[in-house]
Every structure is written in C-alpha cells, then in structure tokens.
C-alpha positions in Angstrom: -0.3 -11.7 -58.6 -2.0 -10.3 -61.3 -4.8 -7.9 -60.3 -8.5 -9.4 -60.7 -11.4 -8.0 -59.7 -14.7 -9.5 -59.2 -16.9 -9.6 -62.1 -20.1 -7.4 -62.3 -22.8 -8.4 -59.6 -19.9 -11.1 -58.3 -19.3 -11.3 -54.8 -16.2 -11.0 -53.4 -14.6 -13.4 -51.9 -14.9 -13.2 -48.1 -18.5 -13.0 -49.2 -18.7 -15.9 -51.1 -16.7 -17.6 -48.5 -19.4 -16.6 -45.6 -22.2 -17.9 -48.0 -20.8 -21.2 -48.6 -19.3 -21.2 -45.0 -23.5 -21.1 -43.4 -26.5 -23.5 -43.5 -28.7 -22.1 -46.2 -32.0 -23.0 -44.0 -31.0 -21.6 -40.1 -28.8 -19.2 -41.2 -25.9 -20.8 -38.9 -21.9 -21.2 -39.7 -20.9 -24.6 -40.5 -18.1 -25.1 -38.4 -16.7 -22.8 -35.1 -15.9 -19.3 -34.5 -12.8 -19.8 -34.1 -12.2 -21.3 -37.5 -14.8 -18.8 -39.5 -13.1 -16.1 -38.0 -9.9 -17.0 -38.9 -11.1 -18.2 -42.7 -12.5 -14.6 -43.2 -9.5 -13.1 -42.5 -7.6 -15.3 -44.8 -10.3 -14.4 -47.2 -9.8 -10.3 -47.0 -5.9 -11.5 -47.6 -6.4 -13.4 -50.0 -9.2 -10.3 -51.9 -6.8 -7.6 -51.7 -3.9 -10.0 -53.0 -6.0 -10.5 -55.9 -6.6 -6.9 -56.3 -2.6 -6.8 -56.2 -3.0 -4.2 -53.0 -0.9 -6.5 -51.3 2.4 -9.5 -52.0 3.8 -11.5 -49.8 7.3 -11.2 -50.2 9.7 -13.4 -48.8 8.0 -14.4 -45.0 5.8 -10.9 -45.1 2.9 -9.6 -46.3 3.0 -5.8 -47.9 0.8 -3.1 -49.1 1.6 -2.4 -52.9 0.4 0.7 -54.9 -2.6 2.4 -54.5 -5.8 1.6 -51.9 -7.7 -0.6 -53.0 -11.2 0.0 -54.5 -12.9 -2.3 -52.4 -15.1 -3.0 -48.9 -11.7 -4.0 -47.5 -9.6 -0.6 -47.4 -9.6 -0.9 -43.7 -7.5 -3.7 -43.4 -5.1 -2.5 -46.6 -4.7 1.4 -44.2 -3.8 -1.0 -41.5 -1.2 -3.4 -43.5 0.0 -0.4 -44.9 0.6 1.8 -42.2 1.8 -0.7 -39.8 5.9 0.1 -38.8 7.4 -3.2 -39.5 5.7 -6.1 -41.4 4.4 -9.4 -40.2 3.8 -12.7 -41.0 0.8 -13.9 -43.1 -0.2 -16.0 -40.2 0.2 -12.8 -37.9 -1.9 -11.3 -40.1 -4.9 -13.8 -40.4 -4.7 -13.4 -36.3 -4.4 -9.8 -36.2 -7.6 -9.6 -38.7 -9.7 -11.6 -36.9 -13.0 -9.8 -35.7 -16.8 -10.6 -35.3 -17.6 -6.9 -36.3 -16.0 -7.8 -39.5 -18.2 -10.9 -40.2 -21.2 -9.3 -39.3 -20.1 -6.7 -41.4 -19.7 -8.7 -44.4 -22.8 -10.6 -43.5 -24.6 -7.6 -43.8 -23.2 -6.7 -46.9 -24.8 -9.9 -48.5 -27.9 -9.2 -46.8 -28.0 -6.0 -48.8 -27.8 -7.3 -51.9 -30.5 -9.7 -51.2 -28.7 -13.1 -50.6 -29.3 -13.5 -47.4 -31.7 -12.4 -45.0 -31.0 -10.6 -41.2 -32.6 -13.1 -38.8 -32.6 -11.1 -35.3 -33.4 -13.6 -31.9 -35.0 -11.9 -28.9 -34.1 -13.3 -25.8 -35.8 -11.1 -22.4 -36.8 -8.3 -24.8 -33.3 -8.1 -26.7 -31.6 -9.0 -29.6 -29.1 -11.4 -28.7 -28.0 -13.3 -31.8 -28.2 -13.2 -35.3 -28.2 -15.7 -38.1 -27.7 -14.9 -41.8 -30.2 -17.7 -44.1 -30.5 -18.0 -47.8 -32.5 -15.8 -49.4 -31.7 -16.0 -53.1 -29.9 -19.2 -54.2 -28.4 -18.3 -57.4 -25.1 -16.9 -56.2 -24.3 -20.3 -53.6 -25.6 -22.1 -57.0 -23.4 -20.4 -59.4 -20.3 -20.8 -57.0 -21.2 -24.4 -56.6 -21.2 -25.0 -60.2 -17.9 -23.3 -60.7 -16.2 -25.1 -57.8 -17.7 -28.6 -59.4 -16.1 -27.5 -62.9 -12.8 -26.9 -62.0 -12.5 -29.9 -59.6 -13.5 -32.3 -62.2 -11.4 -30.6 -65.1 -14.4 -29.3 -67.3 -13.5 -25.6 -66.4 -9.5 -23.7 -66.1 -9.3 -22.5 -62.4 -9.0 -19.0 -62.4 -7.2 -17.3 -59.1 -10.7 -16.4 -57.7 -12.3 -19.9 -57.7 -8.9 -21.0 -56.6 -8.4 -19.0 -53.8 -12.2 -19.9 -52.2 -11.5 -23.1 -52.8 -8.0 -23.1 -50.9 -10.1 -21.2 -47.6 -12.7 -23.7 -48.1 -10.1 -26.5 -48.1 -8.0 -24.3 -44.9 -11.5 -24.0 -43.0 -12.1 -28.5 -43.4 -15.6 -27.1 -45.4 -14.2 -28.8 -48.7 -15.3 -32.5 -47.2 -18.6 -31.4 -46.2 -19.4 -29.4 -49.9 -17.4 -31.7 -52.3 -16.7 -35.1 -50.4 -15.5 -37.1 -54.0 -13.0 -33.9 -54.3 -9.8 -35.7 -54.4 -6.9 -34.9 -52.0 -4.2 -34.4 -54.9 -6.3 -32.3 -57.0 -7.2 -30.3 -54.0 -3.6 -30.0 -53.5 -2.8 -28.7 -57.1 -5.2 -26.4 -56.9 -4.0 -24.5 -53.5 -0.6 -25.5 -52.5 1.1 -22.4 -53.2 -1.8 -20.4 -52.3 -0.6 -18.3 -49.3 -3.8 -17.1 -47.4 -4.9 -20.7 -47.4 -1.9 -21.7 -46.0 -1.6 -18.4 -43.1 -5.3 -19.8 -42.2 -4.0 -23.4 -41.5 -1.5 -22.2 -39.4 -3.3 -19.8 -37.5 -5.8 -22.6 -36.8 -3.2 -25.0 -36.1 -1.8 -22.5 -33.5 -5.3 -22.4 -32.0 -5.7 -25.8 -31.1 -2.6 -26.2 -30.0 -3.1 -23.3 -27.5 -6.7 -24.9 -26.4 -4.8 -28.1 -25.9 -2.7 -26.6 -23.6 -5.2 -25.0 -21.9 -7.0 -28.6 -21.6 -4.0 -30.1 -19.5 
C-alpha cells in the first residue's frame, strides 16, 4: 500500500477510531470491550499498513522497511521481531490491550479533544471516561465520512480504512444509518484489518457461546 501519513494536526487513526467509537457527553465507548479492544488493534494494523511498516502477504502480516515514525513502534518491534509470522486475525488478538486504549485515550486528551474524567469510588480512582472536549476533529471526520459515502468526495485509504473498523466494530449503523450496505461494501471489502477485526470478533462470540452451554 502506498505509504500515507496523517496530515498536519490529523489524528491517526486508532485515534480517530476511539473518538468516533465514545459518547461525546459521558465520555463512555459505544459498544463492549471486547469489540473496542479488538477494533483498536485492527486500527494500529491498519496505521502502520498505511505507513507501509507493514503488508500482508499471502495469509501473514510483515514488518517492511524501516520503524515506523509513529506512536505505534511498539507493536511494529513486536511484528518485526516475532520468529515466524501470524495471521492478521492472530494479530488483532495478540494486540489487544486496555493499557493500549488508555494510552491512545490519553494521547487525545493531550491534544485537547477529549478530557480525563477520573471516578473515585472509597477514596480511589476506579474508572475513567474520555468526553468531548473540542468537537472539531469528531466534526471534520464526520463530514469526510458523509462525503465519501454519498459520492461528493474520492475516498482516500485513511477515510477508508476508519470507515472499514467502523463498519468491523457494527458502529457504522449507529453513525450513518442511510449508509448503504453495497457502498459500504465497496468501500472496505478488500480492506484487511477490517476484515482480521471481524474475525477476531466472530471468534469471540463464538467462544462466549460455548461458554454459555
């Protein structure tokens, strides 16, 4: 894929992801752990494949050229390093980590689009949310997403690929509920993060059906 980097004062996309992915007034994900976890690691696939630090090719993902000038080095050092290759969907499992969305959620809370919202409960910080703080970015984002889904703007790979993890994380219905099945399916078909994410989740609740019986 060809390299592309987020533009200046852009965020990247498991950033932009996170944003869409949480209520704007409490600060709270939109749909379960499970599946925002799994999303964001689709999402830090899917930034270093646009920053062409990594291809699938053929059934596995690899590191390619140098590290990656990004907040996501980490997981490129651990792709890279790793003795034999594995699966996009092993991947999106092997990825998963709250540290790592807390991490990114305090990333966006530096820049002053969302705000750290610390609960006490006995004396002690037990849980966090992330709200709004500056709407500009969700807007822009929003606007972009509503330009290519009704044809008025080209869909670059960035827009693209947020869209496919929105689409992968069932978010798409709840944001854009006239988007259209086949358009949605044009747009992120072939897009292999997206896809990874869907499996991983589909392994998920198969596993907590099992678990059920």
């Amino acid at each position: 894929m060809t390299t592309e980097n987020p533009g200046a004062g852009e965020l990247n996309l498991p950033q932009a992801f996170l944003l869409l992915a949480t209520n704007d007034e409490d600060g709270e994900p939109e749909v379960p752990p499970s599946v925002l976890k799994a999303a964001l690691s689709g999402a830090i696939l899917a930034e270093l494949d646009l920053l062409g630090a990594i291809q699938l090719q053929g059934k596995y993902v690899r590191a390619t050229g140098a590290p990656p000038q990004s907040d996501f080095q980490h997981q490129w050092e651990l792709i890279h390093d790793k003795s034999r290759p594995h699966s996009p969907r092993r991947w999106v499992a092997m990825l998963e980590s709250r540290a790592e969305l807390h991490r990114v959620y305090e990333g966006m809370a530096a820049l002053g689009v969302v705000a750290h919202v610390g609960e006490k409960h006995l004396g002690v910080f037990r849980t966090t949310r992330y709200p709004e703080k500056d709407h500009a970015p969700e807007a822009a984002l929003l606007a972009r997403i509503e330009g290519i889904l009704n044809g008025s703007s080209p869909a670059d790979a960035r827009t693209a690929a947020l869209i496919g993890l929105l689409h992968a994380a069932g978010l798409m219905d709840k944001l854009f509920p006239g988007a259209g099945p086949a358009r949605l399916r044009e747009l992120t078909g072939d897009h292999w993060p997206s896809r990874a994410v869907r499996d991983e989740l589909r392994m998920i609740r198969l596993a907590e059906a099992e678990a059920a019986t």
